[in-house]
C-alpha positions, 0 to 999 in steps of 0.5 A: 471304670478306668483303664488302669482298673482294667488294666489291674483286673486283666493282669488279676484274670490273666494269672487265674487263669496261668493258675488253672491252666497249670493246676489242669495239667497236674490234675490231668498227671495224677489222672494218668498216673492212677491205674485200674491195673495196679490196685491189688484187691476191690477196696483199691479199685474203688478208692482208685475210681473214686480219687479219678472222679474226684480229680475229672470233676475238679478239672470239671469246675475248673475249666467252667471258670476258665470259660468265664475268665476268658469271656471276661478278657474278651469283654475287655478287649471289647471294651463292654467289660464290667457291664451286667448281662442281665440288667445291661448295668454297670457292675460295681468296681468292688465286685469285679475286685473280688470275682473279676469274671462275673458277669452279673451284678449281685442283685441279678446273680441273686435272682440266678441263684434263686432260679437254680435253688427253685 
């Protein structure tokens, strides 16, 4: 890969990455603003429990790829970004155009979904 494909792939991850950190901090305002106190009756309380959950597992799957995106710029300021994990192979510059934070190639995150699905 070459410095301008990283370069285009880090700018890619770096606005992700703004992206997440912003949605972060709305998930957590709409988390503060619903309030056990408020609802009037039980079918309020639930729906309030539920949208809460709700809105602490979203920011849940969110802070994972926050995780790999961070692993990803790391690798490249290391310079062993788009190399597999697993097999220590080069992972196809379409791939990493598309998940730019994987960090396996499609045959080894194939063999880790099929582990997880076992």
């Amino acid at each position: 890969m070459n410095s301008k494909e990283k370069e285009r792939i880090k700018k890619k991850l770096l606005k992700e990455k703004d992206e997440i950190l912003k949605k972060l901090s709305e998930f957590r305002n709409e988390g503060k603003e619903i309030e056990p106190g408020i609802a009037q009756d039980m079918v309020d309380k639930a729906e309030s429990s539920y949208t809460k959950e709700f809105l602490f597992e979203l920011s849940d799957t969110e802070r994972k790829l926050l995780i790999q995106i961070d692993n990803a710029l790391k690798k490249i300021e290391r310079d062993d970004f788009g190399i597999c994990e697993m097999c220590q192979k080069e992972i196809s510059i379409k791939r990493l155009s598309v998940v730019p934070w994987t960090p396996y190639c499609i045959k080894c995150q194939e063999k880790q979904e099929k582990k997880i699905s076992q």
